[in-house]
N, C-alpha and C positions, 0 to 999 in steps of 0.2 A: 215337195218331198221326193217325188222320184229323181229329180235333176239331181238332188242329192247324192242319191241311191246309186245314181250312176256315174256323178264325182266318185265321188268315195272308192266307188269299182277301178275306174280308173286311173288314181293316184296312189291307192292304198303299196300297190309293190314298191311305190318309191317313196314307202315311209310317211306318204301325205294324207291322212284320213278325214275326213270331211262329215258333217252332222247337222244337222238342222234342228229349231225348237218350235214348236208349234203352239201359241200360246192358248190358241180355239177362239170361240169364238167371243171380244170383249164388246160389252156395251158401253159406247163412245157418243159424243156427238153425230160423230158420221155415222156408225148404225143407227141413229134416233131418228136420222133425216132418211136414211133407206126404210124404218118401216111406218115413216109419216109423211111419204112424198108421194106420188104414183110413178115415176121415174125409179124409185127404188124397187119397190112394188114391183113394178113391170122387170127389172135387169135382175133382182133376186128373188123373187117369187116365195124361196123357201124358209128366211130369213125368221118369220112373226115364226112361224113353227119352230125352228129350232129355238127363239128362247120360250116360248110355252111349256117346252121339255127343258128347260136350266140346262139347256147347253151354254151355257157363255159365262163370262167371268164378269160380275156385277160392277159398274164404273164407282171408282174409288173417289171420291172427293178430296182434290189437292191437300197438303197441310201447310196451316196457317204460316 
């Protein structure tokens, strides 16, 4: 977000505005294997908390 932040600053006089979207945090396979691995565990520590507070966007199941 900030590299953004700081595109944006320095494009914007030449007409060029720059933005980012942040989707948060999604339950995917790969966060499933970050908070059922100890390697996950260990590099994100904070991951099981944030979705115990529904920080994240629930994994969608593809359609048929």
């Amino acid at each position: 977000m900030r590299f953004t932040e700081c595109l944006n600053d320095t494009t914007a006089s030449g007409g060029v505005l720059a933005f980012a979207v942040d989707p948060g945090l999604v339950r995917t396979t790969m966060t499933e294997m970050q908070l059922n691995t100890e390697a996950g565990r260990t590099f994100l520590p904070g991951i099981q908390q944030l979705f115990e507070d529904n920080i994240n966007v629930p994994l969608q199941k593809p359609r048929p």
